[in-house]
N, C-alpha and C positions, 0 to 999 in steps of 0.2 A: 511215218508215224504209225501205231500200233493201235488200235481202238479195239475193247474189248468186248466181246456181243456175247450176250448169255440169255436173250428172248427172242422172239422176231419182232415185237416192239421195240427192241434197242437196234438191231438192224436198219428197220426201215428208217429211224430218226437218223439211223447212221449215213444211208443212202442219199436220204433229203439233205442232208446236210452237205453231202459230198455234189450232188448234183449243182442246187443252189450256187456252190465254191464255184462252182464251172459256170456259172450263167449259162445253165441250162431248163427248159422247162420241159415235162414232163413227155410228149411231145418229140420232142428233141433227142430229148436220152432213148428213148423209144425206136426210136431210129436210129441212132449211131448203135445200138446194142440188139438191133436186128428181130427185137420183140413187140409185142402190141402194148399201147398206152396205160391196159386196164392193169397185163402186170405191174407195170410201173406202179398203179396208183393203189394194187394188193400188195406189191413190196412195201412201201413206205407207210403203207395203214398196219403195215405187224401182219400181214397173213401167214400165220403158222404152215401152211400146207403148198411151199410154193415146192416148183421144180426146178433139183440141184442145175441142173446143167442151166437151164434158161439163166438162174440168178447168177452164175458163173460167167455171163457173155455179158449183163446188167454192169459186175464189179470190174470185170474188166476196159468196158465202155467208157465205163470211172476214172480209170487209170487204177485202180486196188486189184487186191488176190485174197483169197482164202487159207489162210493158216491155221495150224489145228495145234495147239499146245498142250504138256502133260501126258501124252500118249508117246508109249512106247515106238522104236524106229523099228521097220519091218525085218533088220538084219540083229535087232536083238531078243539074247534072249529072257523070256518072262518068268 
């Protein structure tokens, strides 16, 4: 499934949402994704200024990935 995120408000509800699906609490994802609680709880509140990598180990925890649409491929040319 494709969800489309265009805030970090739409993120974090995207997170919660996905968490939740797992009967998982905050807590929990915390741990399987190798980061501390508080991000957890700056992701899913919209905090615009998180760090790419940690939230990367977050989606993946998930089971999700990060895909980037509408931009060009690094083997084309502009």
């Amino acid at each position: 499934m494709t969800i489309i995120i265009d805030t970090p408000a739409a993120l974090g509800q995207a997170a919660r949402a996905a968490r939740k699906a797992l009967g998982l609490t905050q807590p929990q994802l915390a741990l399987a994704a190798g980061v501390g609680v508080r991000f957890i709880v700056e992701l899913e509140a919209g905090k615009p200024t998180l760090r790419l990598e940690t939230l990367l180990r977050v989606l993946h925890a998930l089971g999700g990935s990060l895909a980037v649409n509408g931009l060009p491929n690094s083997g084309q040319e502009t």
